[in-house]
OpenMM code with the backbone's topology and positions (N, CA, C; nanometers):
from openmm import Vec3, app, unit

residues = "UNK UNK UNK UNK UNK UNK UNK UNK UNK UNK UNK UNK UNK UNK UNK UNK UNK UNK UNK UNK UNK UNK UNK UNK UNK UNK UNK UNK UNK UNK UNK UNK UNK UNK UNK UNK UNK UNK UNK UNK UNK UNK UNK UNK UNK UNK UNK UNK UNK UNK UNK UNK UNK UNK UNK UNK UNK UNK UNK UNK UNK UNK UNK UNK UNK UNK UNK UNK UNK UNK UNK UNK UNK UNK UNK UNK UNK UNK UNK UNK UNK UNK UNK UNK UNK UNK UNK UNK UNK UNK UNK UNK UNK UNK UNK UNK UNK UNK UNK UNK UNK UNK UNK UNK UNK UNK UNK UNK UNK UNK UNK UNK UNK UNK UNK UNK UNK UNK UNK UNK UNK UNK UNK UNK UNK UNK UNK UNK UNK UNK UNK UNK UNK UNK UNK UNK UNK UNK UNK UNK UNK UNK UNK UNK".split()
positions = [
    Vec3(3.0449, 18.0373, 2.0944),
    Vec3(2.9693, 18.0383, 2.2175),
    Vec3(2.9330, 17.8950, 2.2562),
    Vec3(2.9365, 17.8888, 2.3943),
    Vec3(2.9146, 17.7312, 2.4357),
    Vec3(2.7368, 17.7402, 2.4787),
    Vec3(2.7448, 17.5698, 2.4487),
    Vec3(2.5919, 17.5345, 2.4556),
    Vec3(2.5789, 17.5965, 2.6117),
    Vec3(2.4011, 17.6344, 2.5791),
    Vec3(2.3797, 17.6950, 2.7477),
    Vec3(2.2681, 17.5611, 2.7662),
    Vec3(2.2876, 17.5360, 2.8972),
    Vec3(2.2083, 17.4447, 2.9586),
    Vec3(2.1186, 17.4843, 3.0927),
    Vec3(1.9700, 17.4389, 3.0409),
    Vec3(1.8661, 17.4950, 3.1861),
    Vec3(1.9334, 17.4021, 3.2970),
    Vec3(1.9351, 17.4923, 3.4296),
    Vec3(1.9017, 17.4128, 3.5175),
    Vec3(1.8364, 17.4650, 3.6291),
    Vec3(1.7470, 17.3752, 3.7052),
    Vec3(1.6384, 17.4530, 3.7919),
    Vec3(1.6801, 17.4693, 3.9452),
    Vec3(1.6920, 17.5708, 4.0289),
    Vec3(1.6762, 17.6187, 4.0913),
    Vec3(1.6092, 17.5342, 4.2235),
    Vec3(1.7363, 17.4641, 4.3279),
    Vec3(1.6615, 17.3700, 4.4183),
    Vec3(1.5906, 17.4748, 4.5250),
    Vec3(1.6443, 17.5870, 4.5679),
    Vec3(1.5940, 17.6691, 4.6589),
    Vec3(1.4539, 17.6877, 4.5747),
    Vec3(1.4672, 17.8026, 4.4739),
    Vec3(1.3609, 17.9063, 4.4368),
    Vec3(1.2706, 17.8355, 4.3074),
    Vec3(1.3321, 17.7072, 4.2596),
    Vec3(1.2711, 17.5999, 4.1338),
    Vec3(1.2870, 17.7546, 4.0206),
    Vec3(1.3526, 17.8297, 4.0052),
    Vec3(1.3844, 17.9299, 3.8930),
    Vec3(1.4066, 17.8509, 3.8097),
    Vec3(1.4324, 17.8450, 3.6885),
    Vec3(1.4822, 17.8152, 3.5477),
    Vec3(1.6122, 17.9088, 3.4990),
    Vec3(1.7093, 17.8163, 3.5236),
    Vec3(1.8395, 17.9105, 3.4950),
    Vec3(1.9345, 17.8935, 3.3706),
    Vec3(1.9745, 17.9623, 3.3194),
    Vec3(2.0370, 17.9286, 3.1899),
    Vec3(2.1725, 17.9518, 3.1971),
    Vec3(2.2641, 17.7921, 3.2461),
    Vec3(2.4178, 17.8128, 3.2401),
    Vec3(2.4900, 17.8055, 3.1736),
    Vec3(2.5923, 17.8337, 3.0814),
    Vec3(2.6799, 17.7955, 3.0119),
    Vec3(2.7342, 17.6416, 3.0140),
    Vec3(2.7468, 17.6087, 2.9333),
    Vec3(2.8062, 17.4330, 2.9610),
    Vec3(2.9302, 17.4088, 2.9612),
    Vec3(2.9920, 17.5492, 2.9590),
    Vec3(3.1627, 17.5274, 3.0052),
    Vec3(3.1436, 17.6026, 3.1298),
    Vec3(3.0692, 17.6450, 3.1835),
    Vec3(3.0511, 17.7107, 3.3578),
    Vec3(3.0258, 17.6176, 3.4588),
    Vec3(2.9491, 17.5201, 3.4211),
    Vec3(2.8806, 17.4157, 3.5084),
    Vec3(2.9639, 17.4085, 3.5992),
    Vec3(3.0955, 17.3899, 3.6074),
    Vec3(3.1456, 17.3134, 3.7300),
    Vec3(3.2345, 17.4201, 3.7816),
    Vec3(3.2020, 17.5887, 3.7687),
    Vec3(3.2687, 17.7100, 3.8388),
    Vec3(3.1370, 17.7242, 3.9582),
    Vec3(3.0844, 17.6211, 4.0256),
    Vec3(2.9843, 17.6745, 4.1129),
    Vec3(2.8839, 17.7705, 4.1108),
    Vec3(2.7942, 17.7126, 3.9629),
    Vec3(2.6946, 17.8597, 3.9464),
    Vec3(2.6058, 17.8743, 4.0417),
    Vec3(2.5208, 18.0276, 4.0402),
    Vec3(2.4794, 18.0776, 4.1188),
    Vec3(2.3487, 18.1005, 4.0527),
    Vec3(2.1673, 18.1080, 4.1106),
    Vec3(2.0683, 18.0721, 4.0734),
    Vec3(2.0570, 18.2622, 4.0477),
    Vec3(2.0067, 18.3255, 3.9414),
    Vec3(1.9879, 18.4791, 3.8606),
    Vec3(1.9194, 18.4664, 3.9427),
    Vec3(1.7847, 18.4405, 4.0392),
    Vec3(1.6814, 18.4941, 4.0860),
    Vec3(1.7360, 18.5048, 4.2632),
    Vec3(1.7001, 18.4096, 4.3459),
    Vec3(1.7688, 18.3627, 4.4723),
    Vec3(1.8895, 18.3974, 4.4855),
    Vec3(1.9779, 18.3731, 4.4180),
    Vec3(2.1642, 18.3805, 4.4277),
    Vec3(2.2148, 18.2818, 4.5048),
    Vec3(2.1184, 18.1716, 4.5446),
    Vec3(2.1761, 18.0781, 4.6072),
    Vec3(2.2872, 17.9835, 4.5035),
    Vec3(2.3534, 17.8549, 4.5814),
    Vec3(2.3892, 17.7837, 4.4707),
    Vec3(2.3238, 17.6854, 4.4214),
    Vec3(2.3807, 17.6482, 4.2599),
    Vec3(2.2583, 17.5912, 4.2009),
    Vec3(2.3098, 17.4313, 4.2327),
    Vec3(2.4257, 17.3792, 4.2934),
    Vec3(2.4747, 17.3038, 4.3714),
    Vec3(2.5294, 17.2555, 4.4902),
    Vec3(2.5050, 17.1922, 4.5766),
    Vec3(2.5633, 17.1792, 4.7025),
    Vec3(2.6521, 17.0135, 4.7287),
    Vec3(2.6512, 16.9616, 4.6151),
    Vec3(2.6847, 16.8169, 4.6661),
    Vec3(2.5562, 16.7527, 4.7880),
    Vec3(2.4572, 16.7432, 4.7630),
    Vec3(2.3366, 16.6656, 4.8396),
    Vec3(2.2177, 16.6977, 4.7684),
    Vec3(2.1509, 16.6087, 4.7834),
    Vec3(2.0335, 16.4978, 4.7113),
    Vec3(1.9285, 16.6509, 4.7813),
    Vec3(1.8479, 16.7032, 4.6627),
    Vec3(1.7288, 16.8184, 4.7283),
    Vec3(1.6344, 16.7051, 4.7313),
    Vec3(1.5245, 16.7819, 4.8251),
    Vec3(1.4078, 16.7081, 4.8287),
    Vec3(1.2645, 16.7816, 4.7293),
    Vec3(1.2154, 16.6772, 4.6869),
    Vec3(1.1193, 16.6769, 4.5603),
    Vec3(0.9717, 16.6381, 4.5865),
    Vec3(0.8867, 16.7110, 4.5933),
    Vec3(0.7432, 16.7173, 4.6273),
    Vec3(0.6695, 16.7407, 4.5533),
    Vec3(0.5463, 16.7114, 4.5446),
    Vec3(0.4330, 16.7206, 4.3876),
    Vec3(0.4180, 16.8557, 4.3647),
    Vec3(0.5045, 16.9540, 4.4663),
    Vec3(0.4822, 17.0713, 4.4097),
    Vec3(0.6190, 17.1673, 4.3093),
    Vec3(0.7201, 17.0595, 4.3307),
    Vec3(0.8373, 17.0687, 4.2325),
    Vec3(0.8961, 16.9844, 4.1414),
    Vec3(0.8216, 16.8631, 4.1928),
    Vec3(0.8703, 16.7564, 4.1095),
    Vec3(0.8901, 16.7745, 3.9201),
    Vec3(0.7645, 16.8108, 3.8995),
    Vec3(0.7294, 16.8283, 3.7286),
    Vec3(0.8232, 16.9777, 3.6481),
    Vec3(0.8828, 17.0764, 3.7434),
    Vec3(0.9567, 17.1569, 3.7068),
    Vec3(1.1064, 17.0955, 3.7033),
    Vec3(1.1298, 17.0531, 3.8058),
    Vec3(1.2727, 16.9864, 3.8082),
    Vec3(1.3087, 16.8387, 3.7255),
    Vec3(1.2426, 16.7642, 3.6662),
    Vec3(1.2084, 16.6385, 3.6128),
    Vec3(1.1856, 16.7017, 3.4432),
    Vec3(1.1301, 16.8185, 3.4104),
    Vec3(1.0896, 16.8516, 3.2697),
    Vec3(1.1527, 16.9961, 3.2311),
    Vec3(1.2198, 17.1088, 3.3143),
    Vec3(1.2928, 17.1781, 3.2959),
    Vec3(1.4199, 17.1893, 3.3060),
    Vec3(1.4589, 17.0967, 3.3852),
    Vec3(1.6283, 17.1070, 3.3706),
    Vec3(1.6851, 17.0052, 3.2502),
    Vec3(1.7973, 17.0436, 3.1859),
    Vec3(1.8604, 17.0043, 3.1157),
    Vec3(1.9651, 16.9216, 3.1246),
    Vec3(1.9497, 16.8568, 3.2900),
    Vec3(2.0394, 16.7387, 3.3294),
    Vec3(1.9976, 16.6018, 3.3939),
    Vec3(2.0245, 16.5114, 3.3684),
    Vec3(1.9118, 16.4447, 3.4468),
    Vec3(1.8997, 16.4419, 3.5483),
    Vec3(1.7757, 16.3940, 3.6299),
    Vec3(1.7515, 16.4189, 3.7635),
    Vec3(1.6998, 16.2385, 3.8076),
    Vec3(1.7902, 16.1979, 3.9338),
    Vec3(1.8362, 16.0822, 3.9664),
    Vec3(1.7041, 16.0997, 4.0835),
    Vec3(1.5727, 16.0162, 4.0591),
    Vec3(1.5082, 16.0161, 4.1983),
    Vec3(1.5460, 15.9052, 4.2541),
    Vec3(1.5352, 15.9142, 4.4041),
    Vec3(1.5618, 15.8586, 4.5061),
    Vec3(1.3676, 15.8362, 4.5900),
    Vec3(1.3074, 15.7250, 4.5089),
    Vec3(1.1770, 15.7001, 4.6434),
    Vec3(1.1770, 15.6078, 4.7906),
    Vec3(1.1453, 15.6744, 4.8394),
    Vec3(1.1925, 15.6514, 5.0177),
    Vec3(1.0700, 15.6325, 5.0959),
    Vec3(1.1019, 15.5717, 5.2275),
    Vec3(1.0133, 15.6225, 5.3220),
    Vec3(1.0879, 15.6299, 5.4518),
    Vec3(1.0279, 15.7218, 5.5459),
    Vec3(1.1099, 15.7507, 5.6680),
    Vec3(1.1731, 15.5990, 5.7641),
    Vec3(0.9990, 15.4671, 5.7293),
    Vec3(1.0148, 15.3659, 5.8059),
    Vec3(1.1388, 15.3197, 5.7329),
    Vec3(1.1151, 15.2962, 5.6270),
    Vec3(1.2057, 15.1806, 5.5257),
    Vec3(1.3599, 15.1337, 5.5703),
    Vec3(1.3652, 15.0202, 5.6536),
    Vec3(1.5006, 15.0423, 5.6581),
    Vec3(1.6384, 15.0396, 5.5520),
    Vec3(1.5984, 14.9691, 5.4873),
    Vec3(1.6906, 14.9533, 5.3162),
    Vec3(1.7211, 15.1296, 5.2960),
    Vec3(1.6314, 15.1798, 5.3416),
    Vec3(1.6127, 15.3295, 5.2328),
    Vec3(1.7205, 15.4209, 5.3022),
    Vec3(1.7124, 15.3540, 5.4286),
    Vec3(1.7863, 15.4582, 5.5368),
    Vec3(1.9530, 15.3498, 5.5246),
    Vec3(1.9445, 15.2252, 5.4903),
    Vec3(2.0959, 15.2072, 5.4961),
    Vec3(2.1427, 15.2767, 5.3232),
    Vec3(2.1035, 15.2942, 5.2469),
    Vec3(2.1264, 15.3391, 5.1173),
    Vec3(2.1470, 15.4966, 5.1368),
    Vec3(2.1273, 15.5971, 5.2097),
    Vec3(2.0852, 15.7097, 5.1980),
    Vec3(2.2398, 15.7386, 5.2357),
    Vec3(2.3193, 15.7152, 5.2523),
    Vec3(2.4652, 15.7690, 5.2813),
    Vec3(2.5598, 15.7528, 5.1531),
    Vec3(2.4870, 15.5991, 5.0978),
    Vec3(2.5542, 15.6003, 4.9542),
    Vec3(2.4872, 15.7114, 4.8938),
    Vec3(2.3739, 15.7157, 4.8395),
    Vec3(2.2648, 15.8430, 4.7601),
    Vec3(2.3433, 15.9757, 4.7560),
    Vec3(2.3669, 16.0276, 4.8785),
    Vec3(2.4616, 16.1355, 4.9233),
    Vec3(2.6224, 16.1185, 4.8938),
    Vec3(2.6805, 16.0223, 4.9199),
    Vec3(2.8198, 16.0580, 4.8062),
    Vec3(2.7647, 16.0293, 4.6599),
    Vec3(2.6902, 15.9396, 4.6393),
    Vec3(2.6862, 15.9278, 4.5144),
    Vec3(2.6516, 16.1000, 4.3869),
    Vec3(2.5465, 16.1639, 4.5077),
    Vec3(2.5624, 16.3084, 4.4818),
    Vec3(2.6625, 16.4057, 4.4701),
    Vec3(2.7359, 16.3785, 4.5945),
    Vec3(2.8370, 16.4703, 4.5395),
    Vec3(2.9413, 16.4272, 4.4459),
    Vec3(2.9509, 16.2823, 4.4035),
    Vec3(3.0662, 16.2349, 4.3020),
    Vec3(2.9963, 16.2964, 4.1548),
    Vec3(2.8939, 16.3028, 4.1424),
    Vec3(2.8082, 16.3105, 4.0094),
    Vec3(2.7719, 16.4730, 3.9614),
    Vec3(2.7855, 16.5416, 4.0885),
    Vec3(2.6961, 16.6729, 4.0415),
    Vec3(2.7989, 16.7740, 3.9880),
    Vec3(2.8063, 16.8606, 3.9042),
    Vec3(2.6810, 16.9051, 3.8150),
    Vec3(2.6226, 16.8675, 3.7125),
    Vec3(2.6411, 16.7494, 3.6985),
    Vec3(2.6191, 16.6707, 3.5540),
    Vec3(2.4838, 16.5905, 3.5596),
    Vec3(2.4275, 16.5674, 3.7163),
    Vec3(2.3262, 16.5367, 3.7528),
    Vec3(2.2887, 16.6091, 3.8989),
    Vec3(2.1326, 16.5941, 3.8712),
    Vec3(2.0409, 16.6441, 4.0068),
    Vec3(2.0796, 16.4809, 4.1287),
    Vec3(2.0698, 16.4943, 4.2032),
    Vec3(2.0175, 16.3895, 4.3108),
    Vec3(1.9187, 16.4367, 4.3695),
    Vec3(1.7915, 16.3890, 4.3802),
    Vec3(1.6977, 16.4184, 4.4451),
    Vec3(1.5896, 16.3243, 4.5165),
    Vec3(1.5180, 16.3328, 4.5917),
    Vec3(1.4663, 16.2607, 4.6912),
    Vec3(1.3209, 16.2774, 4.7163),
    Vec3(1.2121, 16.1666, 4.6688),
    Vec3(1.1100, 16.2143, 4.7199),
    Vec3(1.0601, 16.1019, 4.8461),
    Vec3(0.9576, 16.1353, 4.9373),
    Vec3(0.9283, 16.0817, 5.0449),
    Vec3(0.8221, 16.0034, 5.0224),
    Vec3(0.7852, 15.8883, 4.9947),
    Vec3(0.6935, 15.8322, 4.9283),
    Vec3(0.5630, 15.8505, 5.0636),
    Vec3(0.6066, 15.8456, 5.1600),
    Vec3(0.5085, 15.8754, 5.2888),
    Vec3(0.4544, 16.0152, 5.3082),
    Vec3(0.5325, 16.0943, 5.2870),
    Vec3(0.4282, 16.2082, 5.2483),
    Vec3(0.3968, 16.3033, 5.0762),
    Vec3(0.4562, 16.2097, 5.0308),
    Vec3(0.4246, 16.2449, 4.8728),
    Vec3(0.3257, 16.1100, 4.7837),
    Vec3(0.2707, 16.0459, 4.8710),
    Vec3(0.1866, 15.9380, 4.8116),
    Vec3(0.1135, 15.9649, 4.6581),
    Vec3(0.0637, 16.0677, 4.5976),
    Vec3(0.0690, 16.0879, 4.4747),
    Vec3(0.1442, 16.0756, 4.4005),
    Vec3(0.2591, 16.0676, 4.4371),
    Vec3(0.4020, 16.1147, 4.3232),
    Vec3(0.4327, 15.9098, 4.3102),
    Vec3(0.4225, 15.8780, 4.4316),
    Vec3(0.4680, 15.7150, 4.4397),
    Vec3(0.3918, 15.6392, 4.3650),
    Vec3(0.2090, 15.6922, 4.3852),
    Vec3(0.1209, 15.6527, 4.3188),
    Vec3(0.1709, 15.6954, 4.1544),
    Vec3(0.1899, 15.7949, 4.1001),
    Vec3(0.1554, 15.8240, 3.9666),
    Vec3(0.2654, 15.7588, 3.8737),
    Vec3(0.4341, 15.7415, 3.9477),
    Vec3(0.5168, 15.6504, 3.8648),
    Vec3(0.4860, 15.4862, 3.9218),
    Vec3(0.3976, 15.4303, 3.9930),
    Vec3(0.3851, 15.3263, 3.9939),
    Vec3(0.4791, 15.2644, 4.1041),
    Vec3(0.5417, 15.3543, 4.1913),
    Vec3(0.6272, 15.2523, 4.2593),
    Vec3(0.5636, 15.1564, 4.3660),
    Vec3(0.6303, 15.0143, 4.3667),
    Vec3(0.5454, 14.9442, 4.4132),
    Vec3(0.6534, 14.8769, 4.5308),
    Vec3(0.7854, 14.8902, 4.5160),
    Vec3(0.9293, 14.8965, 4.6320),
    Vec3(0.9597, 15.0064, 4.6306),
    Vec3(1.0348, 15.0392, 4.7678),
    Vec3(1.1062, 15.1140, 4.7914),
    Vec3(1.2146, 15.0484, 4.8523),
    Vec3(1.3919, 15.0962, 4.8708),
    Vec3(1.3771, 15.2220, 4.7877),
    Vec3(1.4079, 15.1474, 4.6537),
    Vec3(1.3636, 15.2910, 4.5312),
    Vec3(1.3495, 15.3126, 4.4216),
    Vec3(1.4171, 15.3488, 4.3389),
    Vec3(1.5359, 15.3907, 4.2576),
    Vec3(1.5731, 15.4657, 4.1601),
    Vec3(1.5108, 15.5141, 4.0630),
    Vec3(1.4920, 15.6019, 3.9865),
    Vec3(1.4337, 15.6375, 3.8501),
    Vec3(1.5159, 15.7451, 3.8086),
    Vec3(1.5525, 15.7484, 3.6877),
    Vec3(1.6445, 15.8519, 3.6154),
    Vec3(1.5314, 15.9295, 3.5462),
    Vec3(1.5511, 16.0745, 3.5566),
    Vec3(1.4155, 16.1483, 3.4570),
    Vec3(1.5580, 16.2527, 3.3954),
    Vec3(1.4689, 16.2551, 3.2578),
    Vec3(1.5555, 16.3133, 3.1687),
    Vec3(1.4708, 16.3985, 3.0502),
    Vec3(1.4273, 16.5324, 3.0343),
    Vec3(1.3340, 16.5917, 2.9652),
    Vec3(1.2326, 16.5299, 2.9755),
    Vec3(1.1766, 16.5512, 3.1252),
    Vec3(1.0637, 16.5225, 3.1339),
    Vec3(1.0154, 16.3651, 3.1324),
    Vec3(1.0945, 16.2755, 3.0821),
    Vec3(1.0411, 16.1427, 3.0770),
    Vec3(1.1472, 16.0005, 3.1576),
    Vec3(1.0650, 15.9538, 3.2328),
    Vec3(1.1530, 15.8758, 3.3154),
    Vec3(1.2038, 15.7565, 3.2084),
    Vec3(1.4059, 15.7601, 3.2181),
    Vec3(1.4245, 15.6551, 3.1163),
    Vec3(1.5042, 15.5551, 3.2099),
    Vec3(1.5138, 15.5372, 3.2879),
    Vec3(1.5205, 15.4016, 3.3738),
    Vec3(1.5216, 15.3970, 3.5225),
    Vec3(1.4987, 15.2824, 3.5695),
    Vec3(1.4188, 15.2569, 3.6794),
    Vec3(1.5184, 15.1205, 3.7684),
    Vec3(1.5464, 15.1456, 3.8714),
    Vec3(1.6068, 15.0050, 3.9659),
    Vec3(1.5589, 15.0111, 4.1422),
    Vec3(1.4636, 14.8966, 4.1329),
    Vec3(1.4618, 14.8805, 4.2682),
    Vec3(1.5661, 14.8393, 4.3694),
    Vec3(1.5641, 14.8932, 4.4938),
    Vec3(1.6761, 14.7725, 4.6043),
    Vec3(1.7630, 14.8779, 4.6124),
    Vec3(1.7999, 14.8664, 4.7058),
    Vec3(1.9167, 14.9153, 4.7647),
    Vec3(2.0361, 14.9141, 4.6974),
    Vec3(2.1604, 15.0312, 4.6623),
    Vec3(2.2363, 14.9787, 4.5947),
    Vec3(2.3743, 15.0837, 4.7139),
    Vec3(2.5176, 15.0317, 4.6751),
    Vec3(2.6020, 15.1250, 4.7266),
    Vec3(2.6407, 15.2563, 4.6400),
    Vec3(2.7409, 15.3164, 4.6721),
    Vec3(2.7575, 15.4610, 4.6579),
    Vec3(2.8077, 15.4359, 4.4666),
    Vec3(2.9142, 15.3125, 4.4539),
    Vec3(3.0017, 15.2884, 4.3347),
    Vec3(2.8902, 15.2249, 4.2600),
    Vec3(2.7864, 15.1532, 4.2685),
    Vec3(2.6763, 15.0886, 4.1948),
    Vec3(2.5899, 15.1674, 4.1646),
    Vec3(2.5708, 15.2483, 4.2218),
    Vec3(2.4362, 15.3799, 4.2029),
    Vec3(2.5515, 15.4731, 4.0604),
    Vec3(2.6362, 15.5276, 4.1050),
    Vec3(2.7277, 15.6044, 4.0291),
    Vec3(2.7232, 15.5274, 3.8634),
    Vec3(2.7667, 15.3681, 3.8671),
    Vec3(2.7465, 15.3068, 3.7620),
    Vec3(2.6145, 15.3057, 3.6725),
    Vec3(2.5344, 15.2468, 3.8077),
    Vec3(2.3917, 15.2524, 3.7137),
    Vec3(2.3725, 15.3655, 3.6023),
    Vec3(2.3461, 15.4854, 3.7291),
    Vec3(2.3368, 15.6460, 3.6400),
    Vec3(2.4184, 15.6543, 3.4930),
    Vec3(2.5422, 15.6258, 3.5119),
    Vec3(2.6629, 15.6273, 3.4530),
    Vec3(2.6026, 15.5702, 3.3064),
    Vec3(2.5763, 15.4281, 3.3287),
    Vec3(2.5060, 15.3426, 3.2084),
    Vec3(2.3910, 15.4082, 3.1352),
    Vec3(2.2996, 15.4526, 3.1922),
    Vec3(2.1861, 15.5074, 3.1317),
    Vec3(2.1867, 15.6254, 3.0837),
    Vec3(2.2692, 15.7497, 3.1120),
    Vec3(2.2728, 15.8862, 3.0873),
    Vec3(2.3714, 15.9281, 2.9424),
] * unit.nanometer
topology = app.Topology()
chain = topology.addChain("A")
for resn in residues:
    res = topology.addResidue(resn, chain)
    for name in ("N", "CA", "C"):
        topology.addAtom(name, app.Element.getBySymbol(name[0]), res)
């Protein structure tokens, strides 16, 4: 039997338990039935952040932003292929530092935009600045 791996649920934040030779047959969330992938970056709020960051079993690539930021908005097209080159092996996800000011506050970000890799729960690396679609892919790549 192959290792099963959590992964959480961007629609319904469920806790799902996939096979780790299924991952990349397009699984489907047991609760919702949505998919548990789409190729694009979900968005992450203090009210999902700590489920998706400490229950899934893949890492989860944040993206901190703000609507003004212009860096954030020329990066956000790389973020998005960089999602779909990477997933299911990683989350891409996105929080809004303008309306999630707790979440920006509590990891300390002090630029945007931000990278942070979270991996069982504990953030294991961090890059400010803008990066492209093949540099973001690397970074992740290096740390995971």
């Amino acid at each position: 039997m192959s290792e099963a791996l959590h992964v959480v649920c961007p629609q319904c934040n469920a806790v799902n338990r996939i096979p780790a030779s299924r991952m990349g047959e397009n699984p489907k969330c047991g609760k919702c039935h949505q998919p548990l992938f789409n190729g694009h970056p979900m968005e992450l709020n203090s009210g999902n952040f700590q489920a998706h960051t400490s229950r899934s079993d893949i890492p989860v690539v944040v993206d901190f932003w703000a609507p003004w930021c212009g860096p954030c908005k020329m990066m956000a097209p790389a973020f998005e292929q960089a999602a779909g080159q990477m997933e299911p092996n990683v989350r891409y996800a996105k929080v809004n530092t303008e309306a999630e000011q707790q979440l920006g506050a509590q990891f300390g970000i002090r630029s945007i935009p931000t990278l942070a890799i979270f991996k069982n729960g504990r953030e294991i690396a961090r890059q400010p600045g803008a990066m492209g679609a093949g540099d973001i892919v690397r970074w992740v790549q290096s740390h995971i």
